[in-house]
N, C-alpha and C positions, 0 to 999 in steps of 0.2 A: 182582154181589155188593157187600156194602158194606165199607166203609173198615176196618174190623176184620176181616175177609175176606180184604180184599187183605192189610191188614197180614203176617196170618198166613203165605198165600199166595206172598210177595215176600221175605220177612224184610226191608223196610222199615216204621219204626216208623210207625203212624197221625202225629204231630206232623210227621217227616220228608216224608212224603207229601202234606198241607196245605203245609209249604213249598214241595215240587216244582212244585204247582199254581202258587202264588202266585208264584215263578219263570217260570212260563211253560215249564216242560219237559215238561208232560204235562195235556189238559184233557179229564176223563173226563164222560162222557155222563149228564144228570138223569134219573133215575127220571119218566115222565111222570106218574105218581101222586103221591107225595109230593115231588117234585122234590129227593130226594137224592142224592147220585154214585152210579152205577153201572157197577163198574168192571170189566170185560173180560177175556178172555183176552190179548187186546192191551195191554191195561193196566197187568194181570202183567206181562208178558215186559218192555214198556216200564222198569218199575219198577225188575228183576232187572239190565236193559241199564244203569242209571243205580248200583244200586250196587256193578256191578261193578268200576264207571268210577271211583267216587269210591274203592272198596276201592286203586286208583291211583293214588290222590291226584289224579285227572284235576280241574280247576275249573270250575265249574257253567257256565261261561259258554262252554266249549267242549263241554261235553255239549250244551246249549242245540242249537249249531250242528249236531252233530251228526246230533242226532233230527231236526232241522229239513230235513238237508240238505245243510247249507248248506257242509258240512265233511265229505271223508270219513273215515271211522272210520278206516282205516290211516294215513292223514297225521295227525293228531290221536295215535294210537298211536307214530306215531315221534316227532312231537316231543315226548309224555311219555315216552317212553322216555328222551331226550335231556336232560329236567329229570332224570328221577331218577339217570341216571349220573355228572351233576353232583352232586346230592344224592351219591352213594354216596362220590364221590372226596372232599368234605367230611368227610364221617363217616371215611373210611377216615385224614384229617390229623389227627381229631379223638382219634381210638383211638390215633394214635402220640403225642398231646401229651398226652393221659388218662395214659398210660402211663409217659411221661417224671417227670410229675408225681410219678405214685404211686412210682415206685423214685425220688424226692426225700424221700418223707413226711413233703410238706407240711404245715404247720400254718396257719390261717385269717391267727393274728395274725403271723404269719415271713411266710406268701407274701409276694413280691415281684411283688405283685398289677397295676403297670406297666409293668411288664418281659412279663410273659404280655398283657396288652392290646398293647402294642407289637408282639410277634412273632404274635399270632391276626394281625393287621390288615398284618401285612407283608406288601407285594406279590411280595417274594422269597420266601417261603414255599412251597413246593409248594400248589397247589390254592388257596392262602388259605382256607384251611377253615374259620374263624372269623367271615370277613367278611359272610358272607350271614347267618349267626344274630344276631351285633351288630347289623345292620340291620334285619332282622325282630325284633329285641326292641326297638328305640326304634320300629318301626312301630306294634307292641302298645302299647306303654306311652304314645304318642300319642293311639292308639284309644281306649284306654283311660280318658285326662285328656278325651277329648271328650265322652263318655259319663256323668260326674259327676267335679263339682269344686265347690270350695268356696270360698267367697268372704267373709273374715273384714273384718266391721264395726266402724270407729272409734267408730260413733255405736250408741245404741238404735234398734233398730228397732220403732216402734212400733203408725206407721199404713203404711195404705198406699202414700202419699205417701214415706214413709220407707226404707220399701221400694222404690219406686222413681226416689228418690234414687241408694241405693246403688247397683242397678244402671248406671243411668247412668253413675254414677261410675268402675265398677268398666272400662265398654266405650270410655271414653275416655281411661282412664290405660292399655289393650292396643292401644290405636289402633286399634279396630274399635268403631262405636257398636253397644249394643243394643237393640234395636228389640221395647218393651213391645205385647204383642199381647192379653193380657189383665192387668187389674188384679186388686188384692185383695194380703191376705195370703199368698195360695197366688199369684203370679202366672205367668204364661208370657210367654216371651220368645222371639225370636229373634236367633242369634248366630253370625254365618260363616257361615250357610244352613241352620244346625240350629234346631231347634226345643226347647226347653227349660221344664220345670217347675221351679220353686225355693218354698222354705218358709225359713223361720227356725227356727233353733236355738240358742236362750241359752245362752249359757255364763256361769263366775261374773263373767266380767271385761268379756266382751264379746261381741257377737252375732255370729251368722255366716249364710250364707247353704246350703244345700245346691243344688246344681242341677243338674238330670239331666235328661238326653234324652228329649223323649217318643219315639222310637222308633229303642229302642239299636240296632235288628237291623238299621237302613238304614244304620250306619257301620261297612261292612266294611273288613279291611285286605288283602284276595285272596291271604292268605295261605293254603295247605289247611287243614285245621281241625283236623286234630290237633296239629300244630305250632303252631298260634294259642292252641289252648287248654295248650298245654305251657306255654309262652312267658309266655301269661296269667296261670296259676299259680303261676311263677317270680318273676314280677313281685312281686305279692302277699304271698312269702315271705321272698324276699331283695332285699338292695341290687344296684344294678348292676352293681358291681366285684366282688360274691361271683360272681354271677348268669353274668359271664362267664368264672368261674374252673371254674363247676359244670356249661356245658352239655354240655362232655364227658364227662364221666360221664353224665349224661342221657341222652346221646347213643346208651350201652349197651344202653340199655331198649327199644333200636326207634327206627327208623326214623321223622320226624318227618315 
């Protein structure tokens, strides 16, 4: 069958299914006529086995093993069981500080917004239920700055000598050079082992640089992904100090 087949078949999405491959968690058989995938009863059940796992929040990297072998599914089962009861004991400090809060009836600009950063991150706190989400939000929000940043210019940038002036500049005032791989007005660079596309964008005062990853999807942060993409969005929305005020309320919405 093909990929729209299985999709159906599996309730994994066609895009999800391309990633699985290209992970290395499942490598289904070519069509010898047209050399398309041709995907299996084995394929299926394969598929159904992988989003059961992630329904788990289980990490691809131990499905991997899994399938492979290389790991058995009960051992893998208990020590996600083991994350998530951590998770649950999190959540369960998180709903009594949510709560404490709300019979305060906080307001944004009154919280005493260092005082709750101080007791989330207490190691006297039961569970420290705040300490793994503060961590996994500066994980995100690191991801994040790798993935596109900007880089604002003293000078016009004009040619492309100019351009890669600036950068130069820019990788030996962070104490890491970086190392021009293509020229031009559009150039790529590399930087800390990532790969990088940049343009120029005027502004009225002064030019700036954009620079983004040519391939965001290889700087994971092996966070599960529903909680990377919460985290992600909170990022976006609010400052850090609100951000750690809000994720227990968040926290309401389901299990991250």
């Amino acid at each position: 069958m093909n990929i729209k087949q299985a999709a159906e078949q599996s309730g994994v999405s066609s895009p999800n299914i391309r990633f699985y491959e290209k992970e290395g968690l499942m490598t289904p058989a070519r069509n010898r006529g047209n050399a398309y995938r041709d995907y299996t009863a084995g394929d299926i059940r394969t598929l159904k086995l992988i989003r059961m796992l992630r329904m788990l929040d289980m990490p691809l990297p131990v499905i991997q093993r899994v399938l492979n072998g290389e790991q058995p599914l009960s051992e893998a089962l208990q020590a996600q069981q083991a994350v998530l009861e951590q998770q649950a004991a999190q959540l369960a400090g998180a709903i009594r500080f949510c709560a404490e809060l709300t019979q305060q009836t906080p307001q944004v600009d009154q919280l005493d917004v260092d005082d709750c950063l101080k007791r989330m991150q207490d190691p006297q706190e039961p569970g420290r239920f705040f300490s793994g989400w503060l961590r996994d939000y500066r994980t995100v929000a690191e991801n994040e700055q790798k993935k596109r940043f900007f880089i604002v210019s003293e000078q016009s940038i004009n040619t492309p000598e100019d351009f890669a002036a600036v950068l130069l500049r820019y990788g030996e005032a962070q104490g890491s050079p970086v190392c021009i791989t293509k020229g031009g007005m559009y150039p790529e660079f590399e930087w800390h082992g990532i790969r990088y596309k940049a343009w120029r964008g005027q502004g009225r005062y002064c030019d700036s640089i954009c620079c983004e990853a040519l391939f965001p999807e290889s700087l994971k942060t092996g966070l599960p992904l529903r909680r990377e993409r919460l985290l992600r969005w909170l990022r976006r929305l609010l400052p850090v100090a609100v951000a750690a005020m809000v994720l227990g309320a968040l926290a309401l919405r389901g299990r991250m």
